[in-house]
C-alpha positions as CSV (number, residue, x, y, z in Angstrom):
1,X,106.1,110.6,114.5
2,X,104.8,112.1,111.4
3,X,108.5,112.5,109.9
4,X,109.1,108.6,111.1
5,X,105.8,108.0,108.9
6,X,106.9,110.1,105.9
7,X,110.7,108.4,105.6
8,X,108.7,105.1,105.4
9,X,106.3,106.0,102.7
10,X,109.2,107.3,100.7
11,X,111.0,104.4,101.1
12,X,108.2,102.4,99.9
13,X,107.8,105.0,96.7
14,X,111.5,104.2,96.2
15,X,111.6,100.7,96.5
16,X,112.1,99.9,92.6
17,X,114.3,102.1,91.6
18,X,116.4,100.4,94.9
19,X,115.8,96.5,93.8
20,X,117.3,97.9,89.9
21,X,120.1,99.4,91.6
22,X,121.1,96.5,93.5
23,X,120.5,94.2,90.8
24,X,123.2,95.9,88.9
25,X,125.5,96.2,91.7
26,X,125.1,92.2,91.8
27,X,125.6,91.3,88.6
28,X,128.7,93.6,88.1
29,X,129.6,95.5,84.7
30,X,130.4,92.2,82.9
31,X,126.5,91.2,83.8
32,X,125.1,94.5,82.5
33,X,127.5,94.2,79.3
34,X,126.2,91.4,78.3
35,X,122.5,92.1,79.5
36,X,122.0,94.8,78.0
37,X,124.5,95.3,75.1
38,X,123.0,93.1,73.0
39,X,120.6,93.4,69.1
40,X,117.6,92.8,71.1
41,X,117.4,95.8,73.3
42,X,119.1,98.0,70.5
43,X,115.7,97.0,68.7
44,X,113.9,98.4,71.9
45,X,115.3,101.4,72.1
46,X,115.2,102.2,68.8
47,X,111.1,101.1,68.9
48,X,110.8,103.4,71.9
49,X,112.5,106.1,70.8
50,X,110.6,106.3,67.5
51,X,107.5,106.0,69.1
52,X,108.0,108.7,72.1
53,X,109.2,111.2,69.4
54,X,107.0,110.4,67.2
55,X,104.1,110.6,69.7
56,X,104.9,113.7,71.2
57,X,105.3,115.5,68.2
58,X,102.1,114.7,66.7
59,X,100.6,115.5,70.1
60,X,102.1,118.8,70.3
61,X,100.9,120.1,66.7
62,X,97.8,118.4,67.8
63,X,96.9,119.9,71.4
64,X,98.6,123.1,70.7
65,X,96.6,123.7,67.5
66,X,93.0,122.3,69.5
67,X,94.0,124.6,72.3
68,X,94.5,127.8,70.3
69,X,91.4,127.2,68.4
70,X,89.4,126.8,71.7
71,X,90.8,129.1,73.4
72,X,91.7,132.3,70.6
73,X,90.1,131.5,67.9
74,X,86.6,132.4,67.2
75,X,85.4,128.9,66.0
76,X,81.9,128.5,67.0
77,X,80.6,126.0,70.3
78,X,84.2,126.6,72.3
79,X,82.5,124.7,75.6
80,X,81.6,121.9,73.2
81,X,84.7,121.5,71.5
82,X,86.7,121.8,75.0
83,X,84.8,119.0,76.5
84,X,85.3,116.5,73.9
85,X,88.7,117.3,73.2
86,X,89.0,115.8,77.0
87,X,86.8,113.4,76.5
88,X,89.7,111.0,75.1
89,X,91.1,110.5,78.8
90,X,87.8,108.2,79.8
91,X,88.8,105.6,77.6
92,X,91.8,103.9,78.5
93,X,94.6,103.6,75.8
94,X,94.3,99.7,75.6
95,X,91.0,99.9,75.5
96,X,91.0,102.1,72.6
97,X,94.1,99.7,70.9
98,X,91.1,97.3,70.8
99,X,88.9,99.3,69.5
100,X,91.3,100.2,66.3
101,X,93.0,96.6,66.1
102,X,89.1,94.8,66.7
103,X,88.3,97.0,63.0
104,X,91.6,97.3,61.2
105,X,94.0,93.9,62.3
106,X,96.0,95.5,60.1
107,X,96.9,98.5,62.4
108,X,99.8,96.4,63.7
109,X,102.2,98.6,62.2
110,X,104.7,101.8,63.4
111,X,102.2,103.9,62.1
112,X,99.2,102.2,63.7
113,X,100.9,102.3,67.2
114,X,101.5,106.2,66.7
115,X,97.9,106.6,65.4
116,X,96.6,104.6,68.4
117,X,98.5,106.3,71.1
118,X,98.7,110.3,69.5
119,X,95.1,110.0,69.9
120,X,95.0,108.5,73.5
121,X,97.5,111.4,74.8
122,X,97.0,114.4,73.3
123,X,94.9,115.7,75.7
124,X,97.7,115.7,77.9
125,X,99.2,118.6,75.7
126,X,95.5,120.3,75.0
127,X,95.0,120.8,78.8
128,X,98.0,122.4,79.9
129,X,98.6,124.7,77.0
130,X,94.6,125.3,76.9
131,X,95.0,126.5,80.7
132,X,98.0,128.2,79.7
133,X,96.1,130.2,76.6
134,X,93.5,131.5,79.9
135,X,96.4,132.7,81.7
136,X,98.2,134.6,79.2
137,X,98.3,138.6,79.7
138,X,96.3,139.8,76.7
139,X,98.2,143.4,76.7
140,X,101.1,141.9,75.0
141,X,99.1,140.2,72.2
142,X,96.9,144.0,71.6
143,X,100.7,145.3,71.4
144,X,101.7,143.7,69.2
145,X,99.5,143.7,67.0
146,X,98.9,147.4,67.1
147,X,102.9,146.8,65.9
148,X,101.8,145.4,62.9
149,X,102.5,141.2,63.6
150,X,100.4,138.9,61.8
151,X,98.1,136.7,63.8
152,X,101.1,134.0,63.0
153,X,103.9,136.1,64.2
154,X,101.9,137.1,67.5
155,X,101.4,133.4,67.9
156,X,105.0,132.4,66.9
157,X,106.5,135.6,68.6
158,X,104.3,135.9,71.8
159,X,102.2,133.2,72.7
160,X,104.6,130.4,71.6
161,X,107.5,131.6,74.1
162,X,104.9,131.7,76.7
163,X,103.5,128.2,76.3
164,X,106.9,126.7,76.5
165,X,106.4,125.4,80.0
166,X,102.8,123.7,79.6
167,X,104.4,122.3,75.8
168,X,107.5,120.6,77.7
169,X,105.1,119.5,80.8
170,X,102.2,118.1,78.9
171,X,105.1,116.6,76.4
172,X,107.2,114.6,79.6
173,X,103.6,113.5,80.5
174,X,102.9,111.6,77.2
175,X,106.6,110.3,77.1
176,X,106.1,108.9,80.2
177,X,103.0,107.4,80.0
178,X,104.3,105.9,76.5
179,X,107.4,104.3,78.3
180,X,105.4,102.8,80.5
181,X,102.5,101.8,78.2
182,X,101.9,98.3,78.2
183,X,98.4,97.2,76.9
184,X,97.7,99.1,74.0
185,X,101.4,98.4,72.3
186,X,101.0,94.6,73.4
187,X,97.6,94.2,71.7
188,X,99.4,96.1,68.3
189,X,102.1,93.8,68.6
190,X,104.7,96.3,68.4
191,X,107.6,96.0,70.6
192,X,109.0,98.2,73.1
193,X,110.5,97.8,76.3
194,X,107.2,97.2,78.3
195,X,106.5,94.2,76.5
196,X,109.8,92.7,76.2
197,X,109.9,93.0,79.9
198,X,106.1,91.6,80.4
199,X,107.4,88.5,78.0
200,X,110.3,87.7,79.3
201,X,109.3,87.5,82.8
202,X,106.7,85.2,81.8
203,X,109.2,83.2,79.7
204,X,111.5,82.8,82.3
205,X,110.0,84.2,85.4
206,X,112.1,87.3,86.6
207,X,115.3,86.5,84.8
208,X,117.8,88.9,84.8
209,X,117.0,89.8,81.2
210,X,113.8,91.3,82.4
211,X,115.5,93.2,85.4
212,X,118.1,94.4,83.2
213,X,115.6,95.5,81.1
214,X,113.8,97.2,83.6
215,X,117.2,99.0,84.4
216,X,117.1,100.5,81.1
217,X,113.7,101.4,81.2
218,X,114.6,103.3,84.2
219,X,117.5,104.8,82.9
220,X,115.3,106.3,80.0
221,X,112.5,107.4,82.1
222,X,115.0,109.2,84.5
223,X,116.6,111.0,81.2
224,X,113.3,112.7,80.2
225,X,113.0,114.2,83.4
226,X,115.8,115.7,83.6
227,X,115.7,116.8,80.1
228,X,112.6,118.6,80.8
229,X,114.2,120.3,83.4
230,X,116.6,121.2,81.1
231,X,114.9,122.4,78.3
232,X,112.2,124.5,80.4
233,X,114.9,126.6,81.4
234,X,114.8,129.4,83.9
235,X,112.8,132.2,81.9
236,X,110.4,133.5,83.4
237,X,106.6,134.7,81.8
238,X,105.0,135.9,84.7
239,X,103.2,139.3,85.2
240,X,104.9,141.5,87.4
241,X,101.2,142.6,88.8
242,X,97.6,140.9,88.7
243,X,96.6,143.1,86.1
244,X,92.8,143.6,85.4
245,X,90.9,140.9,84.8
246,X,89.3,141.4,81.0
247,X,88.6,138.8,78.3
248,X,91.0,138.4,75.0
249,X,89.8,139.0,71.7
250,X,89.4,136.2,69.7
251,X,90.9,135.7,66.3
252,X,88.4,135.5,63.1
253,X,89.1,132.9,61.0
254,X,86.9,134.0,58.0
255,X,87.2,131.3,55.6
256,X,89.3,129.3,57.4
257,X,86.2,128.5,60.0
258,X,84.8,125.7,57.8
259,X,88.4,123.9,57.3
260,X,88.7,124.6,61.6
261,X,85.6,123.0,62.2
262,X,86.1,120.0,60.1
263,X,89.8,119.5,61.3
264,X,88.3,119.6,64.9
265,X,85.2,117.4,64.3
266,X,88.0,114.4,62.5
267,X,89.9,114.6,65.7
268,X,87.3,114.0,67.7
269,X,85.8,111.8,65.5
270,X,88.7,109.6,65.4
271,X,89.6,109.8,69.0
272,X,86.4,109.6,70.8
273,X,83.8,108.3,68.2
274,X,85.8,105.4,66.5
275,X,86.1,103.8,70.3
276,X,82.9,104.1,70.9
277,X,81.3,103.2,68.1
278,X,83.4,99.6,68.0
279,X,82.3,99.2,71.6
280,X,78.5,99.3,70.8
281,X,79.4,97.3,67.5
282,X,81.3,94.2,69.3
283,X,78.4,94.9,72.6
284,X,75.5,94.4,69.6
285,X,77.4,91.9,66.7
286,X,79.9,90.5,69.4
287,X,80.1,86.5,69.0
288,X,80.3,86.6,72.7
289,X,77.7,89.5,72.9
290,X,75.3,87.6,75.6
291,X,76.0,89.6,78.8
292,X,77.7,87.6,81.7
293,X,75.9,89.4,84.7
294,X,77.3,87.3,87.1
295,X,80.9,87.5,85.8
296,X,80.9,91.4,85.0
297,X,79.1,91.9,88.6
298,X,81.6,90.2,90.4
299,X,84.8,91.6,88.3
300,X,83.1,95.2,89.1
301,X,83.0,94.3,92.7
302,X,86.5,93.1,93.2
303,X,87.5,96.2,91.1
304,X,85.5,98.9,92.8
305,X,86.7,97.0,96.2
306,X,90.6,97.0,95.1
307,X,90.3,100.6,94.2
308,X,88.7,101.9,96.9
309,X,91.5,100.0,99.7
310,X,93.7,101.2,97.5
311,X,92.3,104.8,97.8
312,X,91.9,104.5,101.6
313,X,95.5,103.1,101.9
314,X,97.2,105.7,99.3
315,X,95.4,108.8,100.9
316,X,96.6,108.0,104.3
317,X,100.0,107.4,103.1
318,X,99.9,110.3,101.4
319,X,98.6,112.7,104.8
320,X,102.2,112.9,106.4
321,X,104.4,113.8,103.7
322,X,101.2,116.5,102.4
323,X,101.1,117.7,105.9
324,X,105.3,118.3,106.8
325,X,105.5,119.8,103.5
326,X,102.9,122.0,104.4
327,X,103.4,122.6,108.3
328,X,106.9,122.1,108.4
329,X,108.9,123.3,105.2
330,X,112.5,122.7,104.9
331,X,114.8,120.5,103.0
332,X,114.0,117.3,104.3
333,X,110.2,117.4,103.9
334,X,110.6,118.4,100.1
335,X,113.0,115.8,99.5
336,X,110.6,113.5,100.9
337,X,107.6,114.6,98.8
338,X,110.0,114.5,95.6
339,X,111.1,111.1,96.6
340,X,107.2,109.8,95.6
341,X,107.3,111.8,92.6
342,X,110.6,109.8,91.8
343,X,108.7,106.2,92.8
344,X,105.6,107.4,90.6
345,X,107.8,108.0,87.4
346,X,108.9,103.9,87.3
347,X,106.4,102.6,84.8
348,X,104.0,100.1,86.4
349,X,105.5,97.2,85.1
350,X,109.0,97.6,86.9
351,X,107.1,98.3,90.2
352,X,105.4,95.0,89.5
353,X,108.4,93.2,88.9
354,X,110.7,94.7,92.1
355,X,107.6,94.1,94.4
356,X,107.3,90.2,93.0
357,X,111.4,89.5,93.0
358,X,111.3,91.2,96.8
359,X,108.4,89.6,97.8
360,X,109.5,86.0,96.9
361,X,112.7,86.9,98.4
362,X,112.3,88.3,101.6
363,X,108.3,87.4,102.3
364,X,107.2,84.6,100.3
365,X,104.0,84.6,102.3
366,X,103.2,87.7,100.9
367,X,103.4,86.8,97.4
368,X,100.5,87.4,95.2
369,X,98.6,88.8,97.6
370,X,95.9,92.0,98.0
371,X,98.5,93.4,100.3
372,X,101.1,93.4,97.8
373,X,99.0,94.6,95.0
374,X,97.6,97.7,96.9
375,X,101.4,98.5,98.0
376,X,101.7,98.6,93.9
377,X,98.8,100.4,93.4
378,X,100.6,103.3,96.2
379,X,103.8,103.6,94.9
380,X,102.0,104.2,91.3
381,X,99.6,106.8,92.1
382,X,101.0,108.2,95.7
383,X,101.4,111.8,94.0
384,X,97.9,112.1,93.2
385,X,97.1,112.1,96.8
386,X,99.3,113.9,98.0
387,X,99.1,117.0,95.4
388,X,95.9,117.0,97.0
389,X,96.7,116.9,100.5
390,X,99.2,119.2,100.4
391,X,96.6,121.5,98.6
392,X,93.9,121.3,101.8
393,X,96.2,121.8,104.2
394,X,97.7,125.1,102.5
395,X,94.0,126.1,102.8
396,X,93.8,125.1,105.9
397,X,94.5,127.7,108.5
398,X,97.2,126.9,111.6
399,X,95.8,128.7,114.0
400,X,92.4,126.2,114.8
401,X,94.8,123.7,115.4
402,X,97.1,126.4,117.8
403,X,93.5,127.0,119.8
404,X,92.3,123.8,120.4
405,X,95.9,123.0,121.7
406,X,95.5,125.8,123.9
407,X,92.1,124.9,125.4
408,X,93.5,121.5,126.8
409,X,92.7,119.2,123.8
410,X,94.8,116.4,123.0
411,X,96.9,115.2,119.7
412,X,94.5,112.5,118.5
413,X,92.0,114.8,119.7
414,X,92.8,117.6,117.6
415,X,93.5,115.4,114.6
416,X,89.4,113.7,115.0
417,X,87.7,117.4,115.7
418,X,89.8,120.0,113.9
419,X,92.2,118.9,111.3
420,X,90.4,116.3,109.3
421,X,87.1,118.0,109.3
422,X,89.1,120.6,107.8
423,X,91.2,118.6,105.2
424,X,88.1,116.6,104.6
425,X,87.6,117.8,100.7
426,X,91.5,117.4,99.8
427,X,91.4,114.1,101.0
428,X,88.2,113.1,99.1
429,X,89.8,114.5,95.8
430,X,93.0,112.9,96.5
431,X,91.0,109.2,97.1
432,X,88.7,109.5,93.9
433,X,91.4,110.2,91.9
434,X,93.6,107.5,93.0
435,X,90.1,105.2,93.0
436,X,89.4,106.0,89.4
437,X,92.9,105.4,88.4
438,X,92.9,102.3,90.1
439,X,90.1,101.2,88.0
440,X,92.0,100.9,84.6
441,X,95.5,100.1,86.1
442,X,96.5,97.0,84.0
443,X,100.2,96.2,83.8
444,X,101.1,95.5,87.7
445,X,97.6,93.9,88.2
446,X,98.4,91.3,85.5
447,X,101.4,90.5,87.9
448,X,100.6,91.4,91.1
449,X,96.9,90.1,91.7
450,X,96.4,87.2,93.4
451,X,95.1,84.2,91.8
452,X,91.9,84.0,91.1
453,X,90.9,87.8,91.5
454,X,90.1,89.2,88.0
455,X,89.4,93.2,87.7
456,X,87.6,94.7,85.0
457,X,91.0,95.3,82.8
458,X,91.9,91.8,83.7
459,X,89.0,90.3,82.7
460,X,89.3,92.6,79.2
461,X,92.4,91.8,79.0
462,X,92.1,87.7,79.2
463,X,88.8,88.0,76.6
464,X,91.4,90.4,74.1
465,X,94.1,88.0,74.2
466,X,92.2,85.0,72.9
467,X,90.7,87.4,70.1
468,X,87.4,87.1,72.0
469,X,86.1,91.0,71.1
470,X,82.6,90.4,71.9
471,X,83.4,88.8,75.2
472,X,85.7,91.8,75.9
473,X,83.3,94.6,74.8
474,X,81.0,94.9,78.3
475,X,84.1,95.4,80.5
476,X,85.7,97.9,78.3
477,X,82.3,100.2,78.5
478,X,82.0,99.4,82.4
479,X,86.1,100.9,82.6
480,X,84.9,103.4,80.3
481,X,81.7,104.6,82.3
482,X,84.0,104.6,85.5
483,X,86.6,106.8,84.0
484,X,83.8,109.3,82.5
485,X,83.7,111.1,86.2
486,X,87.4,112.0,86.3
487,X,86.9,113.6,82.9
488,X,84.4,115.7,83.8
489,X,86.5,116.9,86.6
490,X,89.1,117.8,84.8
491,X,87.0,119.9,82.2
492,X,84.6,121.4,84.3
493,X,86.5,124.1,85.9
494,X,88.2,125.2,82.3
495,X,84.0,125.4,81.0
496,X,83.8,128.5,83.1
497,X,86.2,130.2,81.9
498,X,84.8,129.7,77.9
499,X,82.4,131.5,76.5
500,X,80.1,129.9,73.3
């Protein structure tokens, strides 16, 4: 039964990589050739490409020097500095696109697009290199300094080769999350695949320009992942024992604590402070600044109700595949749980477009409706469930479900008394994680959401678009007081481990 279940949900995670694929099978080579080879998407890619390499390199030297600073440096307020360097994660990249474009209409530029979107994802390098930094044995870095390295050479020599794996993870994330950015490029006017795909479905509503587009998206999406694999190699930085647990020494910087500090306060300052403080100007000076209670109740109610179907609906989805991989390892139950990783790594934009081509296809009745939306919504953010899942039922022991079988008691019985009392926590995380992410999920909901239903990115989005800042202001701060929870989550655990 629960295998039966898990096949379907990765079919449903695979679903839009399957509608590409057959699309090209349709069309034939002499349709792709002339889809695809063509000036228009050679502009794309060469857009994308700049951007994603230009991104992730300013996020690297970014994150990894925030991280080491935090982490092995001797700068002063290290808890402080580690919170807000997350802090950049509660406002959502379009949300901070408006903030920049709403000051400077000038940002819509290459370089305004990598200013805009380096300081959205950073901390998606910070966090696993600054977790990595905690994990690190510090015997090797005592060794070799008592050899005589420079604090440079022990970083370049030691730390470095030890950080590659969190560098390469944290830089797939951003690349990822830059492919499939939509909002924030849209509102900066600067091209990439996302929005040629967004406009030419609404120019000619899911044409094969846009599917074929989508194929290529997919294409590229695929090729960082396995050129992450690739480059992480098979080197391995693990102690051979636990060790004892003892703190490292921190590195004085002298002199160089005043330049640190200031270097630190202007990232911040630019990535947290800047979007926040045109918030409260356009919520103040706004021409549309007279709140809408009705309207801004209502869009948080339809949000909060979207994202918390779409958190009941994703969890449970996400129980069989957590629990086979779990309770019934093998071949089979991790190429199922891969399979939703697979599905997760389309950018929302071409699960948008595969749902409404398959929907007007096969169930017309279904179009534009919730249903549709929260299957969107699943295939999107299915691995945040289940890395949760699979997490409380490793926890969980086997043997109070082996007793209860035992004294008589029945499957569903079992299931109601034992094992989701016990897997209660795992599935909570797993649901507020995919609720909060529903909450600023903008590309497939622009497509996908029936008419009529406005969310809170909708509704931003709609004001944005007509250059209506002030109107657009209160539902970017509700999106951004929503989020706030999710980064204190993240950061919480790592504050432990910090001293000031």
């Amino acid at each position: 039964m629960l295998l039966a279940l898990a096949v379907l949900v990765a079919a449903l995670a695979l679903l839009p990589l399957g509608y590409i694929a057959g699309f090209t099978v349709d069309v034939g080579w002499s349709g792709v050739r002339e889809l695809v080879f063509r000036p228009r998407v050679g502009e794309l890619l060469w857009n994308s490409t700049r951007l994603v390499v230009g991104t992730v390199a300013c996020c690297v030297v970014l994150g990894l020097g925030a991280a080491w600073l935090v982490e092995r440096s001797s700068v002063p307020a290290r808890r402080v500095w580690h919170v807000l360097l997350v802090a950049p994660l509660a406002v959502p990249a379009f949300v901070n696109s408006y903030a920049w474009i709403s000051l400077l209409p000038g940002l819509d530029t290459y370089g305004g697009a990598l200013l805009v979107v380096t300081l959205s994802y950073f901390p998606f390098i910070y966090l696993p290199v600054a977790a990595a930094f905690r994990g690190l044995d510090p015997a090797l870095e005592e060794t070799a300094r008592g050899l005589g390295l420079s604090a440079w050479a022990v970083f370049r020599r030691v730390q470095l080769p030890q950080l590659r794996v969190a560098v390469l993870g944290g830089s797939l994330l951003v690349a990822l999350h830059l492919l499939a950015e939509f909002g924030a490029l849209q509102m900066l006017r600067f091209p990439t695949f996302t929005t040629a795909i967004y406009d030419q479905y609404r120019a000619t509503f899911n044409g094969p320009g846009a599917t074929m587009l989508a194929g290529v998206l997919v294409l590229l999406c695929l090729g960082l992942l396995l050129a992450e694999l690739r480059l992480r190699g098979r080197a391995a930085y693990a102690r051979s024992g636990r060790g004892a647990a003892r703190p490292h020494r921190s590195a004085p910087l002298g002199r160089l604590t005043g330049p640190a500090l200031l270097g630190l306060g202007l990232l911040v300052g630019l990535a947290v402070l800047v979007p926040l403080a045109s918030l409260t100007y356009w919520m103040l000076t706004g021409s549309s600044s007279a709140l809408p209670v009705g309207e801004l109740l209502s869009t948080t109610g339809t949000t909060l109700g979207l994202a918390a179907g779409a958190a009941v609906v994703t969890t449970a989805l996400a129980f069989p595949t957590g629990w086979l991989v779990v309770r019934a390892r093998g071949r089979i139950a991790t190429l199922l749980e891969r399979s939703t990783y697979l599905g997760s790594a389309v950018p929302g934009i071409v699960v948008a477009l595969a749902l409404v081509t398959l929907s007007i296809r096969a169930t017309p009745w279904l179009y534009q409706t919730v249903p549709v939306l929260v299957a969107a919504y699943a295939i999107l953010f299915l691995p945040l469930a289940i890395v949760n899942v699979r997490s409380a039922v490793e926890q969980s022991p086997r043997i109070y479900d082996d007793v209860s079988a035992a004294l008589g008691s029945s499957a569903f019985d079992r299931l109601r008394r034992v094992t989701l009392p016990l897997l209660a926590p795992g599935l909570g995380a797993g649901a507020a994680l995919v609720f909060l992410a529903v909450v600023t999920e903008l590309t497939a909901t622009l497509l996908l959401a029936p008419t009529g239903t406005t969310t809170l990115a909708t509704a931003f989005w709609s004001a944005t678009s007509g250059l209506e800042y002030g109107a657009a202001a209160p539902f970017a701060v509700l999106m951004v007081l929503l989020s706030a929870p999710a980064t204190v989550l993240l950061s919480r655990d790592a504050r432990r481990g910090l001293t000031t």
